[in-house]
C-alpha positions as CSV (number, residue, x, y, z in Angstrom):
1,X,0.0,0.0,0.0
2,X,1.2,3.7,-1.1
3,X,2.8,5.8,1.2
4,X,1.0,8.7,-0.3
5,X,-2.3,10.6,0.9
6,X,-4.1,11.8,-1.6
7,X,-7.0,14.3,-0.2
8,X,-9.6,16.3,-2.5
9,X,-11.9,18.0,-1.0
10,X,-14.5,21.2,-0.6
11,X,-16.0,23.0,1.7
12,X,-18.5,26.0,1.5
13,X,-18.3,29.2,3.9
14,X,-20.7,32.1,3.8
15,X,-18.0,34.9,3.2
16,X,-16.7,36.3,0.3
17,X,-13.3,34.6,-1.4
18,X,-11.9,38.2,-0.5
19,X,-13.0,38.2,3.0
20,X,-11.9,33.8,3.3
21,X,-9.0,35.3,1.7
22,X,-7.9,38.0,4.2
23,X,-8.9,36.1,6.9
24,X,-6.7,32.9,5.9
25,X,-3.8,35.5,5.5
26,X,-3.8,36.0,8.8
27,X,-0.9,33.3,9.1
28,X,0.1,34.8,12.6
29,X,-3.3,33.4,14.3
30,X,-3.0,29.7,12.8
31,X,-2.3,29.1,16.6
32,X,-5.4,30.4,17.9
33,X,-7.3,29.0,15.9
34,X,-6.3,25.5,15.2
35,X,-5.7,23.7,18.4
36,X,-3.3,20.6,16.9
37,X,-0.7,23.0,15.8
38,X,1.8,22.6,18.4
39,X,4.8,24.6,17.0
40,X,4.3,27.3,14.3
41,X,6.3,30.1,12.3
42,X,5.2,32.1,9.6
43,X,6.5,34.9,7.5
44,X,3.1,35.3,5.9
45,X,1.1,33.9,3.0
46,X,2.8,35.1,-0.1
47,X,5.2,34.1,-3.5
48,X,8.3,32.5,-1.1
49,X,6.8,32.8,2.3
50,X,7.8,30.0,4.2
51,X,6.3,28.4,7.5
52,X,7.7,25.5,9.7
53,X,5.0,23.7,12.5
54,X,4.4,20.6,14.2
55,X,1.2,18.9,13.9
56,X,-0.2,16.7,16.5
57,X,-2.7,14.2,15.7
58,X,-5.6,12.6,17.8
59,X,-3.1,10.0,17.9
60,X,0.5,9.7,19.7
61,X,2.5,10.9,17.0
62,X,3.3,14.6,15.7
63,X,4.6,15.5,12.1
64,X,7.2,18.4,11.7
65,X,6.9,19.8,8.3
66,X,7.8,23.0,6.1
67,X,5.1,24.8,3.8
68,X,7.1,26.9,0.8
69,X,4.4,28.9,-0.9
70,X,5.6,28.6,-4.8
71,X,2.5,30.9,-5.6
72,X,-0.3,33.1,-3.8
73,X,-2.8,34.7,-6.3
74,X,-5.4,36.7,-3.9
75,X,-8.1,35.7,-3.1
76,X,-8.3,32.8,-5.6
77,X,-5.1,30.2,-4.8
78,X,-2.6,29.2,-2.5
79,X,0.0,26.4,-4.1
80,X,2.9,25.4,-1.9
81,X,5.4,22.4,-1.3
82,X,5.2,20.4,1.5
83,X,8.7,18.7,3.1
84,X,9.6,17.4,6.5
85,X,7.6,14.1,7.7
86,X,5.4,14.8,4.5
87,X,6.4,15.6,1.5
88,X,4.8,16.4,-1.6
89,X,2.4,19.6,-3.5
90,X,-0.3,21.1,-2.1
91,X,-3.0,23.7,-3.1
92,X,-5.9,25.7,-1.8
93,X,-8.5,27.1,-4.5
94,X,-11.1,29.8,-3.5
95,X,-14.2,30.0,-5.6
96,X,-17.2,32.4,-5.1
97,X,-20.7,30.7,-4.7
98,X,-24.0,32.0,-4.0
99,X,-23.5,32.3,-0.5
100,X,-20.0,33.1,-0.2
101,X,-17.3,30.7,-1.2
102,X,-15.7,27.5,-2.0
103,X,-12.5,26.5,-0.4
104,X,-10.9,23.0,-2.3
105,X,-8.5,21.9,-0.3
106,X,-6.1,19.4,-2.7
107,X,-2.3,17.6,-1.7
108,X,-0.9,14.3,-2.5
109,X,1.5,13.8,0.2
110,X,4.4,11.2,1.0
111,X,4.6,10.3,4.4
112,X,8.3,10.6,5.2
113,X,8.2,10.3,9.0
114,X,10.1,6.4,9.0
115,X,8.3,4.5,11.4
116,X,4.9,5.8,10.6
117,X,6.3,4.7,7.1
118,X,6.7,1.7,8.2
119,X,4.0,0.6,9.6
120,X,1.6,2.5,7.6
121,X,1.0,-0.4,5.1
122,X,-0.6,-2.7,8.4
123,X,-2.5,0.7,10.0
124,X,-3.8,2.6,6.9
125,X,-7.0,3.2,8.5
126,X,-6.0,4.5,11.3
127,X,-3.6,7.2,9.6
128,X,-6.5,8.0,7.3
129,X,-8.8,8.7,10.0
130,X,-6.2,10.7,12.0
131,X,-5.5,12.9,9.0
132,X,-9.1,13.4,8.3
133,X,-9.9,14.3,12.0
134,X,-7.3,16.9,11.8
135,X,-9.0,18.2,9.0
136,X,-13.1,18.0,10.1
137,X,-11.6,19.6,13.3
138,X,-9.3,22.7,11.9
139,X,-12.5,23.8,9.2
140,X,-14.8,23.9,12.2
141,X,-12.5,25.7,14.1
142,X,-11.6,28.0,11.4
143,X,-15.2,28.5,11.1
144,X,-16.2,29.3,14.8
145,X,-12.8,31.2,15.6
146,X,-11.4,32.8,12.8
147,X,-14.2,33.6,10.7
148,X,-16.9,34.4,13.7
149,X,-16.1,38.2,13.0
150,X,-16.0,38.4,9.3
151,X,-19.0,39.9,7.5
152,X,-21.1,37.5,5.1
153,X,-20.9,38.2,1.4
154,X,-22.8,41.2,0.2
């Protein structure tokens, strides 16, 4: 079994893409607002920024990695390079909808970290659901923390 996570998906958000946008730039409150970032630096979300962080899962195991933004087109797309205990592209893409906006969140990633490599052929499952806890739990809690203030589309 691969190594690699492959993730695709969307979720909707009643706020503009430039108020998602502005709000998601905000790299200095990633702390606050997501709870399993245990370690984080940021020089901002822009072409070249860079950011180093730990993640812990709902598991006993954290994952030290780097995000290099390669490109930031505002407010429509984030692409970056993932390295460290994962490796491998990663992109978000802001749409406007009806009610605000779209955010697809899309990365194939190589897990790196050895003995999670290791032993990720026998407990598959159980990565996959750490990863997409990590995930359920950081959009609700960008939801409820960081975007509480912002003003729905107009």
């Amino acid at each position: 079994m691969p190594d690699t996570f492959e993730y695709d998906r969307r979720f909707e958000f009643a706020v503009s893409p430039e108020t998602f946008w502005a709000t998601v730039a905000r790299t200095e409150s990633y702390p606050e607002w997501w709870t399993w970032l245990r370690e984080f630096e940021s020089d901002g979300l822009h072409d070249g920024s860079h950011a180093e962080c730990v993640i812990q899962a709902p598991l006993p195991y954290a994952l030290r990695v780097a995000v290099d933004v390669e490109r930031a087109i505002a407010p429509e797309r984030v692409e970056t390079r993932v390295t460290g205990d994962l490796d491998g592209p990663a992109r978000l893409e802001i749409v406007p909808t009806p009610s605000g906006c779209a955010a697809r969140l899309v990365w194939s990633l190589e897990l790196r970290e050895p003995w999670l490599a290791r032993i990720a052929r026998f407990t598959r499952p159980v990565l996959t659901w750490a990863h997409d806890r990590v995930i359920s739990s950081g959009v609700r809690q960008f939801e409820r923390v960081a975007l509480s203030d912002a003003a729905p589309p107009g």
